[in-house]
C-alpha positions in Angstrom: -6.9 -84.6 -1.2 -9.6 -87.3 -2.2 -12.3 -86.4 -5.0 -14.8 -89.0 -6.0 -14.6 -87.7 -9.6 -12.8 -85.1 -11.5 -13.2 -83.4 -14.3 -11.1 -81.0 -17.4 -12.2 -77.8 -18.7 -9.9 -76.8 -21.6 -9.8 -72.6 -21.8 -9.9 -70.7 -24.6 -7.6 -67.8 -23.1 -4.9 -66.9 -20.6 -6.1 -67.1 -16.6 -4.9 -66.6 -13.3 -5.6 -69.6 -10.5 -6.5 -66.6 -8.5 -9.2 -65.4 -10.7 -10.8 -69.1 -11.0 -10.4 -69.1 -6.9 -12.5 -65.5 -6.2 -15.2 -66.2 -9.3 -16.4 -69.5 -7.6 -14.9 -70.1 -4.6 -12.4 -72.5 -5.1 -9.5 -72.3 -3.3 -6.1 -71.7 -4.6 -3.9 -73.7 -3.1 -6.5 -77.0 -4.1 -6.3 -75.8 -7.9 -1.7 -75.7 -7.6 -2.3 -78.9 -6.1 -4.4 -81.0 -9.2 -2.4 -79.0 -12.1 1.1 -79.6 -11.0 1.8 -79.3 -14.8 1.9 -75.1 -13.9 4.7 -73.9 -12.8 3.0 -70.3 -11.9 -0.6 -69.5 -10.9 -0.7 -68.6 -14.3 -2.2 -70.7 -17.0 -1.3 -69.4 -20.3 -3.4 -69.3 -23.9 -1.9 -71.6 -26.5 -3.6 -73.6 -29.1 -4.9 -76.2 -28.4 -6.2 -74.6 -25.5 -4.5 -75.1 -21.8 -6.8 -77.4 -19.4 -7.5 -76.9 -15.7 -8.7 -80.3 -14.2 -10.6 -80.4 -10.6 -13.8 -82.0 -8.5 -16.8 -82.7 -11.2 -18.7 -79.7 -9.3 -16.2 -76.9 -9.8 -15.3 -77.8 -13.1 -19.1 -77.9 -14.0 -19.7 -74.4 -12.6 -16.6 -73.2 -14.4 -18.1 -73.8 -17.7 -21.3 -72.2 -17.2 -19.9 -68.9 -15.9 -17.3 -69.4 -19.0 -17.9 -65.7 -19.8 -18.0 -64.4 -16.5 -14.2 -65.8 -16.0 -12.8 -63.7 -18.4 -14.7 -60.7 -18.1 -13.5 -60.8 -13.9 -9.9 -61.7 -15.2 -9.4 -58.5 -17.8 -11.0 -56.6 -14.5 -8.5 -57.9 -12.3 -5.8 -57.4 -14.2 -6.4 -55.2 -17.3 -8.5 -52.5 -15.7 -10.5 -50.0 -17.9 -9.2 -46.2 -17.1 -11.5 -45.4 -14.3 -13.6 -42.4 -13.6 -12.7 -40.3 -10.7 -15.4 -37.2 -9.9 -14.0 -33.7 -10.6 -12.9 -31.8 -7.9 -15.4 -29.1 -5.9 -14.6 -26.0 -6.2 -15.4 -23.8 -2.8 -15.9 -20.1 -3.7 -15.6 -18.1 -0.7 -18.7 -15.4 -0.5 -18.0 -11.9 1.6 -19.7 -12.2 4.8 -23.4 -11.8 4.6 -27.0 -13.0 6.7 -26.9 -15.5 3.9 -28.0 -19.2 5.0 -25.3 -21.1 4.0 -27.4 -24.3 4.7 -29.5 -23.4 1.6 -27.3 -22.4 -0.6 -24.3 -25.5 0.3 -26.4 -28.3 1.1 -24.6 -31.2 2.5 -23.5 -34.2 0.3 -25.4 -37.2 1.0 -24.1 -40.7 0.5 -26.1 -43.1 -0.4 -26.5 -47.0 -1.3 -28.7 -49.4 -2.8 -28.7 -53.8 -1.4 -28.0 -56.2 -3.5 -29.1 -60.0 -2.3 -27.1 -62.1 -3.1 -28.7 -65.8 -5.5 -27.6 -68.9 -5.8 -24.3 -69.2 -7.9 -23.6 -65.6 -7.7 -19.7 -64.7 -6.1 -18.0 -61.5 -5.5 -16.3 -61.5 -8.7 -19.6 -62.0 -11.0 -21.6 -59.5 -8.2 -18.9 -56.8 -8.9 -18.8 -57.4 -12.9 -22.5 -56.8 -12.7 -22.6 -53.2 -11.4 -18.9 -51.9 -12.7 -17.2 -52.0 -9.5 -14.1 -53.8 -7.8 -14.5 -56.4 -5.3 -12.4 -54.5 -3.1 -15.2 -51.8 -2.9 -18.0 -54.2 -2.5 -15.5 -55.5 0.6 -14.8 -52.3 1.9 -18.3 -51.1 2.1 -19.3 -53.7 3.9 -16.6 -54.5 6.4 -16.0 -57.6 4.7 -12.0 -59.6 5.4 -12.5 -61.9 2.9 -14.8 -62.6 -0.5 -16.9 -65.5 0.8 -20.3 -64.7 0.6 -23.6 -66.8 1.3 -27.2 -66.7 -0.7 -29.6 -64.3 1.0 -26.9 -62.1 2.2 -27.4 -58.1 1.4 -24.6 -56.3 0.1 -24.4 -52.7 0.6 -23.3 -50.8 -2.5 -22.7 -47.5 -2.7 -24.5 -45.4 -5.5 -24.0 -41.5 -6.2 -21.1 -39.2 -5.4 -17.9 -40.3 -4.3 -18.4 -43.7 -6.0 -16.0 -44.7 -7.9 -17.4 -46.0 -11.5 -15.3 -48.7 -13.5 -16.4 -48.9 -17.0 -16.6 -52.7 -18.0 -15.0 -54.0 -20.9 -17.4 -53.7 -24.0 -18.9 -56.9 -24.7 -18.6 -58.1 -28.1 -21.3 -59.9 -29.6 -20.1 -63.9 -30.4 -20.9 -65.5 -33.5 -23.4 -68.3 -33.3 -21.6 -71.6 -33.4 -22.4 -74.2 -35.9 -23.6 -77.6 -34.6 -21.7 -80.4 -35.3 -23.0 -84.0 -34.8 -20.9 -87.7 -35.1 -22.4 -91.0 -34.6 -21.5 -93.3 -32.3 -19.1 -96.5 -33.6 -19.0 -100.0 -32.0 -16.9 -100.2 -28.6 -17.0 -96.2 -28.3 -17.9 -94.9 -25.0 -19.1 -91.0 -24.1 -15.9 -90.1 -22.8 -13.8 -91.9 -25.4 -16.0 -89.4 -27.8 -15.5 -86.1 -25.3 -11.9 -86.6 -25.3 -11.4 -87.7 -29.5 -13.3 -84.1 -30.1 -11.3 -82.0 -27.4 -14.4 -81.9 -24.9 -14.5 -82.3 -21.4 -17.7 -84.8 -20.2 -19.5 -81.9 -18.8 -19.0 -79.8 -21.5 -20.2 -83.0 -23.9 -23.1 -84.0 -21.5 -24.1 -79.9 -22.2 -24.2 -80.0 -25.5 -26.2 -83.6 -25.7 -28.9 -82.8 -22.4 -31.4 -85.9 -22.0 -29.0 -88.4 -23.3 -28.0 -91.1 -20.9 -24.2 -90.9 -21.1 -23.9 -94.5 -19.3 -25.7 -95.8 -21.9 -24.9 -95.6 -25.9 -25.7 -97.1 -29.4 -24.0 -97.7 -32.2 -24.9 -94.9 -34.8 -26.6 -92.9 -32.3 -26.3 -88.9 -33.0 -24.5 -87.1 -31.1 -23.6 -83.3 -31.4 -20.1 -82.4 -30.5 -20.1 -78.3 -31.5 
């Protein structure tokens, strides 16, 4: 394999490769490959924080859906109890010019389309309405999760849906900022990596700032 750049992303909790490969497409066997240091597809929480290091592009989407990784990894593996719809009870009436049509309607299934928009995957899709991707892949005759922008998704909405109730989401405290100034002979990712930060992850907190290009006591937030 030959990338033209690659990046780091350090993770603030413990993640499977497989749950990095269905959130944005990135396959599995390309992640073992550039983080040889794993001995599973496992990457464990520890402090500091384990990295994951791949092509600029991935790594760069892998931040900003940051949130949606480990909300589709405590789905994957630490489901919430789901809901399964009580049982129908069929009473048996005595014999009678009754219409049975009126009285039993039939059960109609129903769905509602989802389109799908740029950046979206099957993992972020199916943390959006409380469903597994295994459902959204079964409804719609689906072998594999790849997906492509402008495609409709059936989902299936009423009875005989099965309903998984997402983890609650806990409201994070707002970070304080944090600035340093830039020292003679310091480059931007000489300053990423003294402060724990990936480039992109710098380069996010600093937009508009040329990263080729600094000065000596320029500001620069790094939290």
């Amino acid at each position: 394999m030959h990338y033209a750049q690659l990046d780091t992303m350090c993770l603030s909790g413990g993640v499977h490769m497989n749950t990095i490969s269905k959130l944005i497409g990135w396959n599995i066997e390309d992640i073992k490959a550039l983080n040889p240091i794993y001995k599973t597809t496992f990457i464990p929480k520890s402090g500091p924080g384990q990295c994951v290091s791949g092509p600029l592009e991935k790594i760069g989407l892998l931040v900003s859906l940051e949130d949606s990784l480990y909300a589709l990894e405590r789905q994957i593996y630490f489901p919430q109890p789901v809901l399964v719809p009580k049982p129908i009870v069929e009473v048996i009436l005595p014999e009678s010019p009754v219409d049975t049509l009126a009285t039993n309607p039939a059960v109609i299934e129903s769905f509602i389309y989802h389109k799908v928009k740029a950046g979206e995957t099957m993992g972020t899709i199916s943390t959006k309405y409380g469903i597994s991707v295994e459902q959204i892949m079964e409804w719609n005759a689906l072998r594999t999760t790849n997906i492509y922008i402008g495609q409709r998704l059936k989902l299936k909405n009423g009875p005989g849906a099965i309903t998984i109730t997402p983890a609650p989401v806990v409201p994070r405290a707002q970070p304080v900022k944090k600035y340093y100034n830039v020292r003679a002979g310091e480059t931007f990712s000489k300053i990423a990596q003294r402060h724990g930060l990936t480039q992109a992850q710098l380069s996010k907190l600093n937009p508009g700032v040329n990263i080729n290009v600094l000065t000596v006591g320029q500001r620069l937030r790094i939290k």
